[in-house]
C-alpha positions in Angstrom: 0.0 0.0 0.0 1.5 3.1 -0.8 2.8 4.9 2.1 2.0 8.5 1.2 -1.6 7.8 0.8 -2.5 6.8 4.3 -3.2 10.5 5.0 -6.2 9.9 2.9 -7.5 7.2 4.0 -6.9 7.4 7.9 -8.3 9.5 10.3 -6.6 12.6 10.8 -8.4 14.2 13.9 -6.7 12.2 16.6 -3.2 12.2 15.2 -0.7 15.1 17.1 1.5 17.5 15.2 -0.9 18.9 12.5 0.8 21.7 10.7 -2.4 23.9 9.5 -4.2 26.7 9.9 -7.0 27.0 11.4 -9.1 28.6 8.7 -8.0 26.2 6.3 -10.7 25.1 4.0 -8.3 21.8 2.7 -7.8 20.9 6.2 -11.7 20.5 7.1 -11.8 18.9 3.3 -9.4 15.9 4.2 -10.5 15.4 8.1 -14.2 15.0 6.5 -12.8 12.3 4.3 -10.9 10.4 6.7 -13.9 10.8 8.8 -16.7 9.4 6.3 -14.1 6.3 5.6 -14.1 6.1 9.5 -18.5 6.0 9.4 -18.0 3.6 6.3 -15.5 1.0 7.7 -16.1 0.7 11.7 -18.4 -1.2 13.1 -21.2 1.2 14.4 -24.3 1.1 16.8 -27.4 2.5 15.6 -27.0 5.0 18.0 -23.8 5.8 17.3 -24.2 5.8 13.7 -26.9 8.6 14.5 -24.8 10.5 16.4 -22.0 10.5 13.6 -24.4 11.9 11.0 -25.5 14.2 13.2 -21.8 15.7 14.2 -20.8 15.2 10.4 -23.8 17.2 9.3 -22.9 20.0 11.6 -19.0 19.8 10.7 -20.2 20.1 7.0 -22.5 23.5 8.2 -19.5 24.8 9.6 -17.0 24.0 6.7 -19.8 25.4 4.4 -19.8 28.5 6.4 -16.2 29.4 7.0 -16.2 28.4 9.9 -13.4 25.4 9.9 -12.3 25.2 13.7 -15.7 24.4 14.4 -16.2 21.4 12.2 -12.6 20.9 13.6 -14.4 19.9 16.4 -17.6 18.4 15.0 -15.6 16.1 13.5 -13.1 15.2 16.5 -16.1 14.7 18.8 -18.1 12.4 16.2 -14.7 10.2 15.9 -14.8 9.7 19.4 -18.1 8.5 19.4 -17.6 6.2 16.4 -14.4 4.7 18.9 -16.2 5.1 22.0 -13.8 7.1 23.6 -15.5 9.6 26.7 -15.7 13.7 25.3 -14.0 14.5 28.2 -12.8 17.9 28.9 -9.1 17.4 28.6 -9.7 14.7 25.9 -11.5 17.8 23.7 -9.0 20.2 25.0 -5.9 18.2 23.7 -7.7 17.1 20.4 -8.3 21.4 20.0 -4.5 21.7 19.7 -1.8 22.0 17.4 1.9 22.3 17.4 4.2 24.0 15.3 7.7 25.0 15.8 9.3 28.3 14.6 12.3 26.5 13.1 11.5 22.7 11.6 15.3 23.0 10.7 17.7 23.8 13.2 21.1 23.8 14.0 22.7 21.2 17.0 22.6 23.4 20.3 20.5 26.1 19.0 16.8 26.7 20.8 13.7 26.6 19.2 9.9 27.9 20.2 7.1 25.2 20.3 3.5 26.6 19.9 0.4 25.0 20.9 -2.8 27.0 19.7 -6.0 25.9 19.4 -7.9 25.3 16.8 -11.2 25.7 18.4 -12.0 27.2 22.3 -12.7 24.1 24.6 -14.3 26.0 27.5 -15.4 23.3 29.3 -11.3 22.4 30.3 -11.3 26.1 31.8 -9.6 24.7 35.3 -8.4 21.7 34.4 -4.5 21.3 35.8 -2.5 20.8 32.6 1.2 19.9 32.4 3.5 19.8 29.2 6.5 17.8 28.4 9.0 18.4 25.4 11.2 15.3 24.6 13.3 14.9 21.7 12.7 11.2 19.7 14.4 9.9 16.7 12.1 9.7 13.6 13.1 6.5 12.4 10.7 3.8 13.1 11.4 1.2 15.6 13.8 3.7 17.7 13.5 4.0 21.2 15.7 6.3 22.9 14.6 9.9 23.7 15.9 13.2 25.5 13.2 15.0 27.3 14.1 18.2 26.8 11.5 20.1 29.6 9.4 18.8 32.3 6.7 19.8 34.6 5.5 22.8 32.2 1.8 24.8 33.2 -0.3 24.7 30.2 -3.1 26.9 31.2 -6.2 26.2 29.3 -7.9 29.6 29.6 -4.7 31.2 28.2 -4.0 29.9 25.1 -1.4 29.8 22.9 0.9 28.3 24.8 4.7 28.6 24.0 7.7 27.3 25.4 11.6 27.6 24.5 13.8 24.5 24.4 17.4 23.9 23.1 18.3 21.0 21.2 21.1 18.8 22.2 24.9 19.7 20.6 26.4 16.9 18.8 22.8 15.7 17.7 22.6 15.6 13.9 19.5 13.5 11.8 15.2 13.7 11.8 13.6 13.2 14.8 10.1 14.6 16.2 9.9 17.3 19.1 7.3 15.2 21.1 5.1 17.7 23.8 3.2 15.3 25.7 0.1 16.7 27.4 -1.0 15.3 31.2 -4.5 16.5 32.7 -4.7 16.3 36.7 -6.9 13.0 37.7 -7.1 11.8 33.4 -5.7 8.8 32.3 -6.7 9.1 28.5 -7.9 5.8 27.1 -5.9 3.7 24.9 -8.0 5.1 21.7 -7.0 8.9 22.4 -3.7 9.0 23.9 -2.1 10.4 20.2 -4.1 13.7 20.6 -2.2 14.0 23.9 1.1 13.9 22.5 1.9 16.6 19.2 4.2 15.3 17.2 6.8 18.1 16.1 9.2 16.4 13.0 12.3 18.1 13.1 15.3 17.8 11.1 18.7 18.9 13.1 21.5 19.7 10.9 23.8 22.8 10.4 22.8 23.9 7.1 22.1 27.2 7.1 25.8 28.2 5.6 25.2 26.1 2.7 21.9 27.4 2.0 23.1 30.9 2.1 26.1 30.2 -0.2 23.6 28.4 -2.7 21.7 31.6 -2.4 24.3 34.2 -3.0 25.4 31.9 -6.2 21.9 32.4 -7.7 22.2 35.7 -7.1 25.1 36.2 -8.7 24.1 34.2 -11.7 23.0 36.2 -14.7 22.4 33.6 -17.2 18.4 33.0 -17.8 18.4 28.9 -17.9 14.8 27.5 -17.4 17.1 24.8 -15.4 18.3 27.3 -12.8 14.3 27.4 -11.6 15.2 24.0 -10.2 17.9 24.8 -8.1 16.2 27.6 -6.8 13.8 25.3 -5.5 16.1 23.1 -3.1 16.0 26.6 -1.3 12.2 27.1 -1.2 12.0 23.8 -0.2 14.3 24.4 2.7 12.4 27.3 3.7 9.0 25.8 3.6 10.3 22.7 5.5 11.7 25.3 8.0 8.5 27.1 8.4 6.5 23.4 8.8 4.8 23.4 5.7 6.1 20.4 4.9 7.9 17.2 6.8 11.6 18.8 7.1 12.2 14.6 7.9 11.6 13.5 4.2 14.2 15.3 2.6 18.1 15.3 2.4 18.8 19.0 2.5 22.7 18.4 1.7 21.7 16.4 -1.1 19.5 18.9 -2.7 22.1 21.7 -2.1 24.8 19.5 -3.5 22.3 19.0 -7.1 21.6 22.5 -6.9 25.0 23.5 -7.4 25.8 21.2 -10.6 23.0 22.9 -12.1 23.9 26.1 -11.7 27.8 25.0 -12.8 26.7 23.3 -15.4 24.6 26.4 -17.0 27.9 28.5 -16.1 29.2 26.3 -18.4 27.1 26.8 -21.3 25.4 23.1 -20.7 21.7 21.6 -19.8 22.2 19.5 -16.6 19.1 17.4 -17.7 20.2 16.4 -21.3 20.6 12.8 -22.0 19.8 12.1 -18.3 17.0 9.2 -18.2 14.9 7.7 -14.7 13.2 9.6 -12.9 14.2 13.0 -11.2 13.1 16.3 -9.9 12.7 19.5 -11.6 10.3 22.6 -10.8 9.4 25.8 -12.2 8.0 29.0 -11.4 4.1 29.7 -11.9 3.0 32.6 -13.8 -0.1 32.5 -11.2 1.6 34.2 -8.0 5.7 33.5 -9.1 6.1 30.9 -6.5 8.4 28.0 -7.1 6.1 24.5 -8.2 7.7 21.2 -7.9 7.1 18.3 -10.4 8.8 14.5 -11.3 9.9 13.1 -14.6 10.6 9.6 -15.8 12.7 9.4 -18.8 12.3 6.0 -20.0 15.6 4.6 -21.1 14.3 4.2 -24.8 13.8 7.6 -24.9 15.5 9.5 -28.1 15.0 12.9 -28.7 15.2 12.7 -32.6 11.7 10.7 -32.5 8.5 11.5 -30.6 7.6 9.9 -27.5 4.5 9.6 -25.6 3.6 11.5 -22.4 1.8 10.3 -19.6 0.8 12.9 -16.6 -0.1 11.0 -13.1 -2.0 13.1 -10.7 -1.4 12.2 -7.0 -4.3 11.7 -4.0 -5.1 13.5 -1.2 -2.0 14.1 1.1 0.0 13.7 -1.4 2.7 15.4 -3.3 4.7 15.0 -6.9 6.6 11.7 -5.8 3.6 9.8 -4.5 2.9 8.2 -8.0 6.6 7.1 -8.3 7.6 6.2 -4.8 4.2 4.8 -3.5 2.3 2.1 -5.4 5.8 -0.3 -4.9 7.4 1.4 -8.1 5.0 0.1 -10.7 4.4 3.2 -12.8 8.2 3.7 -13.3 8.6 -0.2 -14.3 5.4 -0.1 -16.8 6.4 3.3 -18.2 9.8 2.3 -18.9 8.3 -1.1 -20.4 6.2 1.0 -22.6 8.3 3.5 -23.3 6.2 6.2 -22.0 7.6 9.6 -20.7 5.4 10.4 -17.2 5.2 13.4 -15.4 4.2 14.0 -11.8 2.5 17.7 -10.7 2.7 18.7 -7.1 -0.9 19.8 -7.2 -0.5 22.7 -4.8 -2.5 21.9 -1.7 -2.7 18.3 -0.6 -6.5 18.9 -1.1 -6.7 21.1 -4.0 -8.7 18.6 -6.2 -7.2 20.1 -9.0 -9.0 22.9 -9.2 -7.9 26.6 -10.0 -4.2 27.2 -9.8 -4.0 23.3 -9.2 -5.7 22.8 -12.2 -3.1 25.7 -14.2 0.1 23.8 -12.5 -1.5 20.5 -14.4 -1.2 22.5 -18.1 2.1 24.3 -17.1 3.9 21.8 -15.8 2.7 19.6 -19.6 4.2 22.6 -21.1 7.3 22.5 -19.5 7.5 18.6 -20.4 6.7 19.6 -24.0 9.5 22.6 -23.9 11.9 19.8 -22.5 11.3 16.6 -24.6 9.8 15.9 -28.0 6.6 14.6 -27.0 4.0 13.0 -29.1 1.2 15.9 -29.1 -1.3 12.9 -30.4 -0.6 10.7 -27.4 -0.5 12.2 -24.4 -2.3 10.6 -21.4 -4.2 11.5 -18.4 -4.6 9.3 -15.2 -4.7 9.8 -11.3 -5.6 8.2 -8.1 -8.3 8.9 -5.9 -8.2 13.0 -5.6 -6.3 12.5 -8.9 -8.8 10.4 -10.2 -11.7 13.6 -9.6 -8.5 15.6 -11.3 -8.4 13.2 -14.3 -11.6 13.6 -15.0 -12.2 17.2 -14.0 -8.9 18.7 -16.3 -10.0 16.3 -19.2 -13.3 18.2 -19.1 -12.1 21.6 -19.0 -9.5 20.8 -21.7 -10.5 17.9 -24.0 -8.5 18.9 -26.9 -5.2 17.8 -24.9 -5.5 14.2 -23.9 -5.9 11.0 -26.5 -6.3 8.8 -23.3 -7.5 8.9 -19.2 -7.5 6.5 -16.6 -9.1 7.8 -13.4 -8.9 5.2 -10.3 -11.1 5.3 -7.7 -12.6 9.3 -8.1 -15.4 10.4 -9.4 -16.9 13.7 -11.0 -19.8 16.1 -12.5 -21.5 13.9 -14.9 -23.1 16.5 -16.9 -19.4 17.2 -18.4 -19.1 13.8 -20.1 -20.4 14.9 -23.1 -17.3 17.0 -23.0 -15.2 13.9 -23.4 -17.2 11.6 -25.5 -15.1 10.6 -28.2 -11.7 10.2 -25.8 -11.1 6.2 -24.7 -11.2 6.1 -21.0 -9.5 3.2 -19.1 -11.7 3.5 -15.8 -10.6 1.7 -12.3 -13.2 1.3 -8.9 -13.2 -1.2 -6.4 -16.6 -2.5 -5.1 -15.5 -2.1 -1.5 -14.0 1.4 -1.5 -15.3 2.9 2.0 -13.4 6.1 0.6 -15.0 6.9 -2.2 -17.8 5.1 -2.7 -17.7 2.8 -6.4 -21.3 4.8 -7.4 -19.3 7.8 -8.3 -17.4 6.1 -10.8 -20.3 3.9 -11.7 -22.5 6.9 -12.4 -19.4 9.1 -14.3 -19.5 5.8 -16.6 -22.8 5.5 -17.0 -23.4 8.9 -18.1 -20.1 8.5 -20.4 -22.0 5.2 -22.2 -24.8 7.4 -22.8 -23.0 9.6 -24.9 -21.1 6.8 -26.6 -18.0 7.3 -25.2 -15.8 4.5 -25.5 -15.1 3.5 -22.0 -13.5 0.0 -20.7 -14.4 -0.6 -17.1 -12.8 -2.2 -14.2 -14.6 -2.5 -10.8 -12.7 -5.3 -8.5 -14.5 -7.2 -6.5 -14.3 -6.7 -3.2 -11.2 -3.9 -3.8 -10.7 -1.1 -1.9 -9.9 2.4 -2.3 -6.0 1.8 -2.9 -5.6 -1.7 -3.3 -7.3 -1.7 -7.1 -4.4 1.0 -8.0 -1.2 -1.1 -8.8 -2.5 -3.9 -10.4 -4.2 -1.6 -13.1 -1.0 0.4 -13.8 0.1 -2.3 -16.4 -3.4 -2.3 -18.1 -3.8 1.0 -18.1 -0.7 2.1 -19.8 -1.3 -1.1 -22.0 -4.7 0.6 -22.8 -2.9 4.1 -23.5 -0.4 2.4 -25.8 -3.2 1.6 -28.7 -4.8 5.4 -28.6 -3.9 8.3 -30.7 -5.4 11.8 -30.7 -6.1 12.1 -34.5 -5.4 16.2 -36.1 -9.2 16.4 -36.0 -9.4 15.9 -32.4 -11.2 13.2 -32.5 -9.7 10.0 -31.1 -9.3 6.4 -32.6 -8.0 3.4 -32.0 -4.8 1.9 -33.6 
């Protein structure tokens, strides 16, 4: 099962250490999805059932009305009730929370500020005695040593945020999580809700920042205008954003993206592309005409690939929680292996926010990030392909609509869409994949998508798996699908045959 996925398809409202806002429309968006696969997949009372729709209803109200902290906690208090775990005070007040440090990259022996603030008031824990403790645990799996860092901290629940200072050990280099562990006087939490009493803080501790400033003052200095140098200003957004927690500062080697940002910018100093003749996969990024910032995407070259003849593309659009590598280091490597098989170029988006959908400046990165493919390779413009899992399936679907000059092929998995813009699509071959036991999204919204599709006589081959679930039909269809793609070709009257 891929590993980036399981944002999507786990609860998210218990966990510690979210890094979001709390008016943040995608973060209400991808609890309520975590939360209806919860209703969908435990086994439920009628009166808990009841109670669930009636806290998902008001979390939905809430959402609808701008009003995210308070589905926040709609949706924490109906996820207790599915686990039968007691609303306590100090269970709602820890659940309320969420951490964030002011450095997620930091130096050995330098200090750094954890925050707690809440995402939503939990009044009733006014009183309560609350204590904090800050220890410092490695991030690999399986490890079991720790530093507690502070102790015996007074987290006062009617004066919120609260914010402590710790320093992190000297001499301590690598990715580990700043753990604060919450204790409420005369509370033992249950087994089921002990996570939202610890916040889980990833940090990585390493001193970088002399590198990143010399990588700076470099591409400053550079006065060349190579579409390649866009790339190796991103190792340096990339450090900033993991530094402000916007992304897991534990999943990337820093040194390693400095090291390939400076062979690009030496090799366009020296008057040479650093990506010609380079085949596999790798990253590259660019920056969006829609608000200048700095968009991440992934490319597999196949090794067949020769840029005298044209080749075809295939762009893969990730799921909720995900990011541009989720399609080529989740689902055990197959797309790589199939694309290389087939000889298919494949492309990866970023898909701005984790719940984006697609839609918007999503939707713009999608056609950019093609172009920049197109500027880069000699792609086949009568066979490029559109597929995606899950919120990349609604994407495959929804971008096909919007642009169905630009795709001889799609393959949405397990996602779903507005049925009335099939007719949109009618004459382009879709290769569509749903399991019958998807508690995610449920298999109606791809049966009705195909339904509709039929009725305009579009030439649609469907797969629902019995008894699959919302990722486990993924993998095995990669080989079909790009099997499928293989034998269609956009003709020059944009209509779409098959070979």
């Amino acid at each position: 099962m891929p590993r980036l996925l399981f944002r999507f398809t786990l609860p998210l409202i218990l966990a510690g250490g979210l890094v979001l806002s709390a008016q943040d429309a995608g973060m209400a968006l991808r609890t309520s999805v975590g939360y209806n696969t919860q209703k969908a997949s435990l086994p439920l009372s009628d009166d808990q059932r009841k109670e669930a729709d009636r806290l998902g209803m008001e979390a939905q109200r809430a959402a609808q009305a701008g009003k995210y902290g308070e589905a926040m906690r709609d949706y924490n208090q109906g996820t207790a009730v599915m686990r039968n775990l007691a609303w306590t005070p100090a269970f709602e007040l820890a659940t309320s929370l969420e951490g964030r440090l002011d450095h997620a990259v930091a130096e050995p022996g330098k200090a750094v500020n954890v925050t707690l603030t809440p995402l939503y008031p939990a009044d009733r824990a006014h009183g309560l005695k609350v204590t904090a403790a800050v220890v410092l645990v490695p991030a690999k799996r399986g490890a079991t040593e720790e530093k507690t860092l502070a102790t015996g901290l007074k987290l006062d629940p009617a004066a919120l945020p609260f914010s402590t200072r710790v320093t992190l050990p000297d001499g301590t280099t690598g990715d580990y999580n700043l753990v604060v562990r919450l204790s409420a006087e005369g509370e033992t939490p249950a087994e089921g809700a002990r996570g939202a009493f610890a916040k889980n803080l990833p940090v990585h501790i390493e001193a970088l920042s002399s590198e990143a400033q010399q990588l700076k003052d470099r591409l400053a200095k550079e006065k060349k205008n190579a579409p390649a140098l866009t790339t190796a200003e991103y190792a340096l957004a990339l450090y900033e954003r993991a530094d402000k927690g916007e992304i897991n500062p534990t999943r990337v080697n820093f040194r390693e993206e400095f090291t390939n940002a400076v062979s690009i910018v030496d090799a366009v100093d020296w008057g040479r592309d650093p990506f010609a003749g380079k085949q596999g996969d790798f990253h590259k990024a660019y920056r969006s005409a829609v608000d200048n910032t700095l968009q991440p995407y992934r490319v597999f070259v196949p090794t067949s690939y020769d840029a005298s003849k044209t080749t075809p593309l295939v762009v893969a659009l990730h799921g909720m929680g995900g990011d541009e590598n989720s399609m080529f280091d989740g689902y055990g490597g197959t797309l790589k292996r199939e694309a290389e098989r087939e000889g298919f170029l494949v492309v990866c988006p970023k898909g701005r926010e984790s719940a984006s959908m697609y839609r918007g400046s999503a939707e713009q990165d999608v056609l950019d990030v093609m172009a920049q493919v197109e500027r880069d390779y000699k792609v086949d413009p009568k066979r490029v392909y559109l597929m995606g899992h899950s919120m990349g399936g609604y994407g495959t679907w929804s971008v096909a609509i919007a642009h169905p000059d630009l795709f001889a092929a799609l393959g949405p998995i397990s996602g779903g869409g507005d049925v009335n813009g099939m007719a949109k699509i009618k004459s382009i071959p879709e290769y569509v994949v749903h399991g019958d036991n998807d508690k995610t999204v449920n298999v109606s919204q791809s049966r009705r998508m195909v339904e509709a599709g039929k009725k305009d006589g579009a030439p649609i081959t469907y797969v629902e798996v019995p008894g699959g679930s919302h990722v486990s039909v993924a993998e095995p269809n990669f080989a079909p699908m790009l099997e499928f793609f293989a034998k269609q070709k956009r003709s020059d009257a944009s209509e779409i045959r098959t070979q």
